[in-house]
C-alpha positions as CSV (number, residue, x, y, z in Angstrom):
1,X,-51.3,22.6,6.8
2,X,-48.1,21.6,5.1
3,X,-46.6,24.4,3.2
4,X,-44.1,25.0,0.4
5,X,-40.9,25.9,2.9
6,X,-42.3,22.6,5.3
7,X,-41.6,20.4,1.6
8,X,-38.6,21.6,1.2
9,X,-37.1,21.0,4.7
10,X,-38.6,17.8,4.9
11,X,-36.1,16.6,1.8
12,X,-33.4,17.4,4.2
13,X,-35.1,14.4,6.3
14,X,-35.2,12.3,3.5
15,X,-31.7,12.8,2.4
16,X,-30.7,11.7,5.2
17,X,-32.5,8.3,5.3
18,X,-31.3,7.6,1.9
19,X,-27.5,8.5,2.7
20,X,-27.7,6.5,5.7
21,X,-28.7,3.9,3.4
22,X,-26.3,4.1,0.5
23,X,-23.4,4.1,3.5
24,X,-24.8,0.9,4.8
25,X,-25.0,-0.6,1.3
26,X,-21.6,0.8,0.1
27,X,-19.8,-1.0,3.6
28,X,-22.0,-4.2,3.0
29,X,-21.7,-4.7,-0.3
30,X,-19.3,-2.4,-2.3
31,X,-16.5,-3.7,-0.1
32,X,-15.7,0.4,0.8
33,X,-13.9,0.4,4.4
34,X,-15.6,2.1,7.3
35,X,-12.7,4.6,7.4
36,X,-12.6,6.1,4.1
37,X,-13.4,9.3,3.3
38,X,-15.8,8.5,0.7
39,X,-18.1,6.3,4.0
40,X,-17.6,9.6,6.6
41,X,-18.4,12.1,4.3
42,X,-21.5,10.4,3.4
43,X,-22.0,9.2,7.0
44,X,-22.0,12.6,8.3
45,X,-24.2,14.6,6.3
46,X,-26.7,11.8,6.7
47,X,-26.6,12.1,10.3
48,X,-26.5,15.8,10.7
49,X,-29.4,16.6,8.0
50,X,-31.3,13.1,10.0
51,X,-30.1,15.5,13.6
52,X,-31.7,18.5,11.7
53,X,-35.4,17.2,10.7
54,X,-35.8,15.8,14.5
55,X,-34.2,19.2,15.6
56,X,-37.3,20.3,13.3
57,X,-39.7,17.9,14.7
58,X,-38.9,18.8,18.3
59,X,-37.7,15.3,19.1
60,X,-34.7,16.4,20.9
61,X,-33.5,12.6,21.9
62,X,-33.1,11.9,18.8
63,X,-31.5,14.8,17.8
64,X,-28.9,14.7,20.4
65,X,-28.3,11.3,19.7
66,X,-27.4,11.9,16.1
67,X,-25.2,14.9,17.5
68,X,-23.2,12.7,19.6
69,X,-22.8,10.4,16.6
70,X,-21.8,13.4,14.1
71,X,-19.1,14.2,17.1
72,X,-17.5,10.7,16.8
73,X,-17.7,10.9,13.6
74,X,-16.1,14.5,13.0
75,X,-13.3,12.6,15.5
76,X,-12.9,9.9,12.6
77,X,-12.4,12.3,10.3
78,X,-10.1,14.7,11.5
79,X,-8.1,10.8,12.5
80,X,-8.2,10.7,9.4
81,X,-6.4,13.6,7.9
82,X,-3.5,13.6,10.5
C-alpha cells in the first residue's frame, strides 16, 4: 500500500525525469551551452533527486551510477567558478 509520505517522495523521482528532460531540450534546442550554470544546476539536481528515488527503490546500480555522474558534474561546476 502506497502511502501519503511514499507520494510525496516519489515527486522527487519525477522531478528528476522532468529536469533531465528540460536540460536535454534547453542544450538541443534553446542553444544553452553545456557549461553554463543555468544546464549544471539543473543537471545536478536532476541526477541527485533521479540517485535518490533508486537509493529509495533499492536499485543501488543505478544509484551509484547517477552518483558518479553528480561527481563529474560537481567537478564542472566548481571548473566553473575558478
Amino acid at each position: 500500500m502506497i502511502t501519503r509520505h511514499h507520494k510525496y517522495l516519489s515527486v522527487i523521482g519525477w522531478y528528476g525525469a522532468v529536469a533531465a528532460i528540460v536540460g536535454y531540450f534547453l542544450i538541443n534546442f534553446a542553444g544553452v551551452e553545456v557549461h553554463s550554470p543555468l544546464f549544471l544546476y539543473l543537471n545536478l539536481s536532476a541526477i541527485l533527486s533521479i540517485a535518490f528515488d533508486s537509493l529509495r527503490h533499492k536499485a543501488y546500480a543505478s544509484t551509484s551510477i547517477n552518483l558518479i555522474v553528480a561527481t563529474l558534474t560537481v567537478v564542472s561546476i566548481v571548473k566553473f567558478l575558478f
